[in-house]
Backbone as ProteinMPNN parsed JSONL, in Angstrom:
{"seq_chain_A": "XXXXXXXXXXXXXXXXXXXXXXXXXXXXXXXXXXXXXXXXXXXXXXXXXXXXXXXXXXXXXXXXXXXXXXXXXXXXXXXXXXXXXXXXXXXXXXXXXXXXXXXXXXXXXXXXXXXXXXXXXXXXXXXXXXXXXXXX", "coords_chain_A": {"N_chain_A": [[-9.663, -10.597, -19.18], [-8.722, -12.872, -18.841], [-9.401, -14.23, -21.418], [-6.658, -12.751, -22.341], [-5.016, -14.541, -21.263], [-5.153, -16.967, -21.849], [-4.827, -16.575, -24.828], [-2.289, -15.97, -24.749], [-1.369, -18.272, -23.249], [-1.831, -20.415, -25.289], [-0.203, -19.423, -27.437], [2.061, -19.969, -26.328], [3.625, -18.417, -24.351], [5.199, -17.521, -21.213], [3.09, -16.986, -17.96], [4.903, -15.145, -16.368], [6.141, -13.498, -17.972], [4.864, -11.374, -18.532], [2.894, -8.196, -18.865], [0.531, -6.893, -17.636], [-2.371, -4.575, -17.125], [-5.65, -4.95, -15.485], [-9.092, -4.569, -15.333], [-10.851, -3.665, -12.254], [-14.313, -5.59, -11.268], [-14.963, -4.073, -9.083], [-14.143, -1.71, -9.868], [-16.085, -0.473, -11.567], [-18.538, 0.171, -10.245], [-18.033, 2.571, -9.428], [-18.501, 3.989, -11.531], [-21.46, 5.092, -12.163], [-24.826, 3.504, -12.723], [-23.016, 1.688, -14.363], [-22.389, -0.699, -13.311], [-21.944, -4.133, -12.687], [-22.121, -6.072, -11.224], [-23.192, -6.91, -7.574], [-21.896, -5.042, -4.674], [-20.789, -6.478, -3.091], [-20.589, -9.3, -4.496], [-18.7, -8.298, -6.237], [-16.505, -7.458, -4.807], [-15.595, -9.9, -4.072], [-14.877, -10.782, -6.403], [-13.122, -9.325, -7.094], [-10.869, -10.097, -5.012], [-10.367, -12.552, -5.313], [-9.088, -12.51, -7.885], [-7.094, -11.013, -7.248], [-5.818, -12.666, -5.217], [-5.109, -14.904, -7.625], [-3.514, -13.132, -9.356], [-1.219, -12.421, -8.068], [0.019, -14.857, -6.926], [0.394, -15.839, -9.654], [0.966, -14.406, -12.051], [3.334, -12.048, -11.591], [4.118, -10.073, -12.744], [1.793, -8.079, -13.169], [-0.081, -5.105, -13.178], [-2.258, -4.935, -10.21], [-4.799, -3.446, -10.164], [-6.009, -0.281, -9.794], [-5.848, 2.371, -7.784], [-8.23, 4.725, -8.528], [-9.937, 7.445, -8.473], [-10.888, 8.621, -10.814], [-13.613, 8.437, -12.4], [-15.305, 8.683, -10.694], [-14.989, 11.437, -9.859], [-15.64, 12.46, -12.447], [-18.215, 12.277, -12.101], [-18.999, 14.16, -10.915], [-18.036, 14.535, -8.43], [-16.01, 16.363, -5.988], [-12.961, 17.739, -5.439], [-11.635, 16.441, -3.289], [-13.594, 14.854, -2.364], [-13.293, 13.093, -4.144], [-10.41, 12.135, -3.54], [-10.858, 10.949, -0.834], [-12.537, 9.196, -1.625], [-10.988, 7.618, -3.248], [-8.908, 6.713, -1.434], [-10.69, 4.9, 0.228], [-11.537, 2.935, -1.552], [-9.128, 1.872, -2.142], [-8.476, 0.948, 0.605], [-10.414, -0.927, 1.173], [-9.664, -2.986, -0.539], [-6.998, -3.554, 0.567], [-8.126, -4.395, 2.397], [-9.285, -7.237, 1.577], [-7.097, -8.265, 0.755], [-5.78, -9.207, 2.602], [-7.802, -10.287, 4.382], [-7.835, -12.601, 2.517], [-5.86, -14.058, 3.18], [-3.378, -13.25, 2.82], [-0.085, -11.831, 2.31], [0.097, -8.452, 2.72], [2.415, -7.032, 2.305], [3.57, -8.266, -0.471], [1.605, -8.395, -2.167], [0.464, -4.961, -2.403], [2.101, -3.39, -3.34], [1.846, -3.49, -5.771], [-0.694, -1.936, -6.746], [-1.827, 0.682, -8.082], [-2.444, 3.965, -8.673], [-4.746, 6.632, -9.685], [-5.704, 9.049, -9.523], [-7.82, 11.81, -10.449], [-7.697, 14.826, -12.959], [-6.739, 17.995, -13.514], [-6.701, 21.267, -15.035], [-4.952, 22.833, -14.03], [-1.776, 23.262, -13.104], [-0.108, 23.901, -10.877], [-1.664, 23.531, -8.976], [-2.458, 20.599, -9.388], [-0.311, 19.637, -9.169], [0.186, 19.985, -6.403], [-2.094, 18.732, -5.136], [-1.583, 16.054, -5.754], [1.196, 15.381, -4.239], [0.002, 16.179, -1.428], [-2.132, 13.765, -1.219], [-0.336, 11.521, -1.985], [1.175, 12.031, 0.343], [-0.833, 11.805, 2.273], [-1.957, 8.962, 2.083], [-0.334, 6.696, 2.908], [-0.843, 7.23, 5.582], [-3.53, 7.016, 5.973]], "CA_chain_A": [[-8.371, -10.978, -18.683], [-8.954, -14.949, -19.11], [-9.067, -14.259, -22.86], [-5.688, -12.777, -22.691], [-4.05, -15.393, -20.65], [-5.266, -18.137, -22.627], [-4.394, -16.244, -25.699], [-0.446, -16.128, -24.385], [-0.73, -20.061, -23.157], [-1.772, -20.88, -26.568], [1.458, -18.839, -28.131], [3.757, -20.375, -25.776], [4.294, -17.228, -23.588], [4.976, -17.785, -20.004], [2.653, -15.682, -17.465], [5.598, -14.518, -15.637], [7.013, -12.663, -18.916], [4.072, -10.145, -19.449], [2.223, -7.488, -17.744], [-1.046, -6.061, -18.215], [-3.447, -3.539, -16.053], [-6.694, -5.38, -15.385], [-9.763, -3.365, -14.453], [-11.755, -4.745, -11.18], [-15.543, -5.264, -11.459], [-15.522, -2.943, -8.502], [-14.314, -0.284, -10.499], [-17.619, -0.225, -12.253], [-19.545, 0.667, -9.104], [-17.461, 4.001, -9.808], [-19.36, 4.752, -12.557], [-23.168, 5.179, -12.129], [-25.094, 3.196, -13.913], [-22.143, 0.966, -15.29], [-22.12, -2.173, -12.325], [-22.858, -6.17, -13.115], [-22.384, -7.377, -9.786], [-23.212, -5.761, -6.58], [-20.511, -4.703, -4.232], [-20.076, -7.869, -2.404], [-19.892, -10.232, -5.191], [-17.797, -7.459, -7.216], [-15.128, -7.664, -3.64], [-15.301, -11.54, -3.888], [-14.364, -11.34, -7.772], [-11.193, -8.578, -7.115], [-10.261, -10.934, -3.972], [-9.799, -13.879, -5.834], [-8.045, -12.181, -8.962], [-5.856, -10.783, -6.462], [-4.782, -14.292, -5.201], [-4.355, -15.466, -8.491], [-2.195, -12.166, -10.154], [0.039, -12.393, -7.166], [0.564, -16.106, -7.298], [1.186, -16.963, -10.939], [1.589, -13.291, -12.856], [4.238, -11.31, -11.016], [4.387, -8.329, -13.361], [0.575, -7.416, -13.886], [-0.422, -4.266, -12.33], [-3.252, -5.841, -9.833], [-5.332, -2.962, -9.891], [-5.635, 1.337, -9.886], [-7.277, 3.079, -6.715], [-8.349, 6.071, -8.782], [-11.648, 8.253, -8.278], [-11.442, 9.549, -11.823], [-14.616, 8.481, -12.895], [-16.181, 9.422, -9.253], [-14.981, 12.652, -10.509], [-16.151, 12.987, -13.812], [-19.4, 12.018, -12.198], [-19.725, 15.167, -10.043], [-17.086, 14.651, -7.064], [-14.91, 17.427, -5.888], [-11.277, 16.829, -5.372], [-11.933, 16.03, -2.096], [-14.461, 13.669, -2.41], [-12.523, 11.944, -5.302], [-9.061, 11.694, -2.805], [-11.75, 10.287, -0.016], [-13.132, 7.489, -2.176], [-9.831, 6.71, -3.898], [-8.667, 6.284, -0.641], [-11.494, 4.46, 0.731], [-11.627, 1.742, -2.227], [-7.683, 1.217, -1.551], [-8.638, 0.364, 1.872], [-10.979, -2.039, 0.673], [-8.765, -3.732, -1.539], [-6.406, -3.867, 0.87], [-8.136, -5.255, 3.32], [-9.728, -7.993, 1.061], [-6.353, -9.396, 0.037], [-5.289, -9.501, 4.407], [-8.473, -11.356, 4.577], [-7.81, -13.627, 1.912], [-4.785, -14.607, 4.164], [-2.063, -12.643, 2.183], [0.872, -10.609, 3.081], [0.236, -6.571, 2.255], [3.656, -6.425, 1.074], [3.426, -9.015, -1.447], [0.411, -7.223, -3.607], [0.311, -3.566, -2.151], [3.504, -2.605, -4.344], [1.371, -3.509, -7.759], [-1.425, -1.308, -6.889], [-1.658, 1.814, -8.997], [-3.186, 5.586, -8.15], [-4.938, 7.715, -10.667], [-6.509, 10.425, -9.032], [-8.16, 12.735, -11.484], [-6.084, 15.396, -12.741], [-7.531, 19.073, -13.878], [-5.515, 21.689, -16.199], [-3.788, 24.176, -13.407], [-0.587, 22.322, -12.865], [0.326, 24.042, -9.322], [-3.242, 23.012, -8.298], [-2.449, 19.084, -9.227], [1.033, 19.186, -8.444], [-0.044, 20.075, -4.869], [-2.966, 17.97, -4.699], [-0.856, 14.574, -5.492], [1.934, 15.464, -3.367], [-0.454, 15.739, -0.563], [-2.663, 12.845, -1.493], [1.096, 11.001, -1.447], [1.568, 11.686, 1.93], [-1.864, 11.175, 3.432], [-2.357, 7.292, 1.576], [0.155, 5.43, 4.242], [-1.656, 7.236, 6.96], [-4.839, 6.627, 5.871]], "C_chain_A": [[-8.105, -12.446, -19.005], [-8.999, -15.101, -20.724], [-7.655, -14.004, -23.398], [-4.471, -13.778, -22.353], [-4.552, -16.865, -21.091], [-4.789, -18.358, -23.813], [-2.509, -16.711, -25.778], [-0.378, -17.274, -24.03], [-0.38, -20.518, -24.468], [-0.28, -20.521, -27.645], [2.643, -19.106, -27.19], [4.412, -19.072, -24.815], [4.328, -17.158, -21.962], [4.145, -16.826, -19.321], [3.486, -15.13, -16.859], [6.45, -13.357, -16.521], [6.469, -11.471, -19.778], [3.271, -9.505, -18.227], [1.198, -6.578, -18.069], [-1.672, -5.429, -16.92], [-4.867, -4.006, -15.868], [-8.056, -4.37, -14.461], [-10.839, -4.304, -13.285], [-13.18, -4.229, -12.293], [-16.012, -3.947, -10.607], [-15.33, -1.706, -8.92], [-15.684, 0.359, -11.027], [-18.418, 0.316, -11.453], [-19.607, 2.182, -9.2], [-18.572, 4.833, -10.571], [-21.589, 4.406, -12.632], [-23.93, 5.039, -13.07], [-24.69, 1.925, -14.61], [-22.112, -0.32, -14.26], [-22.355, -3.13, -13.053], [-23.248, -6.267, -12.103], [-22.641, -6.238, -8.779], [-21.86, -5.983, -5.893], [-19.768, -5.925, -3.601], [-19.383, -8.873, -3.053], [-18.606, -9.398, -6.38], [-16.117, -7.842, -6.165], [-15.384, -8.985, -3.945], [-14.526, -11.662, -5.066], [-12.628, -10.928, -7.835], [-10.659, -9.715, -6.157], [-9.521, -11.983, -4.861], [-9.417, -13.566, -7.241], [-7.046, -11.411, -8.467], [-5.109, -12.161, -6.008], [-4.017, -14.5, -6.323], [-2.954, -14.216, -9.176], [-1.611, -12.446, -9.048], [0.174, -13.344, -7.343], [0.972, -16.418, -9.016], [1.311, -15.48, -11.787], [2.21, -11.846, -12.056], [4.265, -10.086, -11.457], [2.949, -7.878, -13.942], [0.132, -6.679, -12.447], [-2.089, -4.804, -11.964], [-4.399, -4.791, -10.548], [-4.833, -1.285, -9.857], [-6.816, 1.709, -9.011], [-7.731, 4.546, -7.089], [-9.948, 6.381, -8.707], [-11.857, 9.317, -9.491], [-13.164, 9.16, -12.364], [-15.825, 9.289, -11.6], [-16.202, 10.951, -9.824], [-15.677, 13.473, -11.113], [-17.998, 12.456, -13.667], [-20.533, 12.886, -11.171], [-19.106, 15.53, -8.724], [-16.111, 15.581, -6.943], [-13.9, 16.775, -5.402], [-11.268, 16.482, -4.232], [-12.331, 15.144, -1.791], [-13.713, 12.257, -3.496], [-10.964, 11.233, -4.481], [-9.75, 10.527, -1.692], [-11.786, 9.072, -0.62], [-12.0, 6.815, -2.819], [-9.424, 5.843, -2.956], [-9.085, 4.906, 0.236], [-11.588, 2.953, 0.259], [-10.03, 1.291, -1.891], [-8.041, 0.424, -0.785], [-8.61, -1.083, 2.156], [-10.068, -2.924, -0.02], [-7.872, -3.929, -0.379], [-6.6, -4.886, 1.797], [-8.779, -6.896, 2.836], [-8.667, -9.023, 0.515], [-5.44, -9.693, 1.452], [-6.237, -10.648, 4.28], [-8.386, -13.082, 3.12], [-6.405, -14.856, 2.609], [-3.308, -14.528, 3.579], [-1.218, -11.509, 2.859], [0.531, -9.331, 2.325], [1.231, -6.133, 1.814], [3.725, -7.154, -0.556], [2.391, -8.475, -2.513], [0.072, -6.138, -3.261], [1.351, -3.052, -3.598], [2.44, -2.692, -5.801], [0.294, -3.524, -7.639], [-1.083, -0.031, -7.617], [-2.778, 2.966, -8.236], [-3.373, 6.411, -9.786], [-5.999, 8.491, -10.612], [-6.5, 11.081, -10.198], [-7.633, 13.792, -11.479], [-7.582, 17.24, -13.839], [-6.494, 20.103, -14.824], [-4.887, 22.548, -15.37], [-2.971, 23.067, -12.648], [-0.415, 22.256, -11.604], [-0.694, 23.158, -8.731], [-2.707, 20.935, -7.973], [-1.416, 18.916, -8.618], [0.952, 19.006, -6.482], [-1.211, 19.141, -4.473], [-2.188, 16.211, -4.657], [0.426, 14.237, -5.183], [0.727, 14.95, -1.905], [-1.453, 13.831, -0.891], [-1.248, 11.386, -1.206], [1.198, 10.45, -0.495], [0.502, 11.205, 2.46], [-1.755, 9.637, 3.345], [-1.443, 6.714, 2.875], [-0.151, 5.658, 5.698], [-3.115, 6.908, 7.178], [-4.925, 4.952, 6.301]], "O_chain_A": [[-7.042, -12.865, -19.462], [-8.6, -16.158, -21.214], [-7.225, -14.56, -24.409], [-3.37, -13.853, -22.899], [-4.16, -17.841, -20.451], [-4.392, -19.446, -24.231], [-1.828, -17.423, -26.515], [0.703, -17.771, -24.345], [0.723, -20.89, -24.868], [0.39, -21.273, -28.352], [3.787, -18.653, -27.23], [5.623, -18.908, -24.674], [3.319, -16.666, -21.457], [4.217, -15.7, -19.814], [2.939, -14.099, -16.47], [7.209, -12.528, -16.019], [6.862, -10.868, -20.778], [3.044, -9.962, -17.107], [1.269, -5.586, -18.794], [-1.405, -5.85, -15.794], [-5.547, -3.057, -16.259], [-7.989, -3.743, -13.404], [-11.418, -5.363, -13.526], [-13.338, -3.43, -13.216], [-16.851, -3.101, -10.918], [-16.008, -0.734, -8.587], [-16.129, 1.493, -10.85], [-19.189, 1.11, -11.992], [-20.597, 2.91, -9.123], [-19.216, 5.853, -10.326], [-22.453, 3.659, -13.091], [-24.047, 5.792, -14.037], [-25.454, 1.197, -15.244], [-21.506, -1.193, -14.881], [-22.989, -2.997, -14.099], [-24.418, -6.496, -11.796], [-22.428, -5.038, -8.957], [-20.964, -6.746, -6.253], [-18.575, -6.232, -3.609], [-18.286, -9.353, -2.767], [-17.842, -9.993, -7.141], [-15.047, -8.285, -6.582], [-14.856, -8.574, -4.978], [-13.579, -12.448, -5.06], [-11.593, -11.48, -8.207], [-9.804, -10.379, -6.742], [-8.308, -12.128, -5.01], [-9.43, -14.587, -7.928], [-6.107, -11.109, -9.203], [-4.023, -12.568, -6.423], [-2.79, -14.413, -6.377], [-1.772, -14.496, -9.372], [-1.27, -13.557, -9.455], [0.746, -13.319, -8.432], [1.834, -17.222, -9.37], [2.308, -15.703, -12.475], [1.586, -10.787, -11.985], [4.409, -9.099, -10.736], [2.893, -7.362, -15.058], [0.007, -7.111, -11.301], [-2.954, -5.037, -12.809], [-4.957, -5.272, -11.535], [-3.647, -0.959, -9.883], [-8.031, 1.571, -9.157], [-7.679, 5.46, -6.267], [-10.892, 5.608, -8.872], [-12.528, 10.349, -9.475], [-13.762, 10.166, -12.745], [-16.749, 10.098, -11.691], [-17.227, 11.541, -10.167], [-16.175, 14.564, -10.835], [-18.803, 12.299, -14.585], [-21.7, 12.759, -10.801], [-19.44, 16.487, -8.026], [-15.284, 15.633, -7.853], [-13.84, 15.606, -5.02], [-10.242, 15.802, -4.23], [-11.748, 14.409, -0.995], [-13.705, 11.026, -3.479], [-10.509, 10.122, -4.752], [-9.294, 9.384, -1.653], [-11.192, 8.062, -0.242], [-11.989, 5.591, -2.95], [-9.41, 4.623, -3.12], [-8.314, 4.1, 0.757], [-11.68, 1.981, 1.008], [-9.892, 0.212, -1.314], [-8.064, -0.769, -1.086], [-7.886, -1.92, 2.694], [-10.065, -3.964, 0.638], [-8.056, -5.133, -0.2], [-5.878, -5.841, 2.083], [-8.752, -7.76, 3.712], [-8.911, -10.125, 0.026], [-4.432, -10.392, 1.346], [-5.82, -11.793, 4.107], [-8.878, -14.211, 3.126], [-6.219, -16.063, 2.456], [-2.377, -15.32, 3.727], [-1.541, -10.619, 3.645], [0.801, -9.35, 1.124], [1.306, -5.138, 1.094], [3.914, -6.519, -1.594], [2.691, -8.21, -3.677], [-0.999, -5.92, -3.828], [1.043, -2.42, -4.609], [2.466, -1.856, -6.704], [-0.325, -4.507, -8.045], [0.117, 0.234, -7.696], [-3.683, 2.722, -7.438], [-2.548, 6.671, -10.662], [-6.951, 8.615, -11.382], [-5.533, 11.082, -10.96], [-7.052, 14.164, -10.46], [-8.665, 17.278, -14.423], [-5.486, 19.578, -15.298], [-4.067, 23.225, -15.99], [-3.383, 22.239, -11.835], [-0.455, 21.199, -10.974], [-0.443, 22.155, -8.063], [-2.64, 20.273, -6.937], [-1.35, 18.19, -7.626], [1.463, 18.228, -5.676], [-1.19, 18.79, -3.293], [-2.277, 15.409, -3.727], [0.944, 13.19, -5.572], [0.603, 13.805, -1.468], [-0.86, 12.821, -0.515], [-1.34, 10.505, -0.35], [1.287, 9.265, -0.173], [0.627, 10.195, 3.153], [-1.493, 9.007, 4.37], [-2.077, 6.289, 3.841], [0.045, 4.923, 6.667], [-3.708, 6.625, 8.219], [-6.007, 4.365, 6.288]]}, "name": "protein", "num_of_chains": 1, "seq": "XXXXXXXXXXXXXXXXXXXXXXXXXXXXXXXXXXXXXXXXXXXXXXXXXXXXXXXXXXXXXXXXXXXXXXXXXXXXXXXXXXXXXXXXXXXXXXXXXXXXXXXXXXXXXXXXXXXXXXXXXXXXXXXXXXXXXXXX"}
């Protein structure tokens, strides 16, 4: 991410006039096997690249609370809605404690629950999934 936003200083491109999808470190935890950091310093790293994308790049999607790789690593759709859910949480509550408003970087979170080939099946699974997330 720091390669691309040095890249665009250097060309004269403001950060407020581009928007990119950055992947956390904690995503990695996802995938078994694939970590750097452990979970703590992985939440310290999203925390404080949440500060900064909300303060100085307005249009970069912060983050995606999806459990596709959980998935594709043995999780039933159940378990994959659970942990999507679960890491949201986290995230959400990591950018409260950083002493931020929840409206201000909730909106430019992303969802990408894992998706299977019987349409009805998904269609109904991320409807519900939908509704549960603001009760969760």
């Amino acid at each position: 991410m720091a390669m691309y936003l040095v890249l665009a200083e250097k060309r004269g491109i403001p950060g407020k006039s581009y928007g990119l999808h950055p992947r956390t470190t904690f995503e990695r935890i996802r995938r078994p096997g694939t970590y750097i950091f452990s979970p703590r310093h992985s939440m310290r790293m999203f925390r404080d690249s949440l500060v900064f994308f909300a303060k100085h790049l307005p249009n970069v999607n912060i983050t995606s609370m999806g459990g596709f790789h959980i998935r594709e690593a043995g999780a039933t759709r159940e378990q994959d809605l659970a942990f999507s859910f679960a890491i949201g949480a986290a995230y959400l509550q990591e950018g409260v404690k950083a002493g931020m408003n929840v409206d201000d970087f909730a909106p430019r979170f992303s969802s990408t629950p894992s998706g299977e080939h019987g349409i009805f099946k998904e269609v109904a699974f991320h409807r519900a999934g939908r509704r549960m997330w603001p009760r969760s």
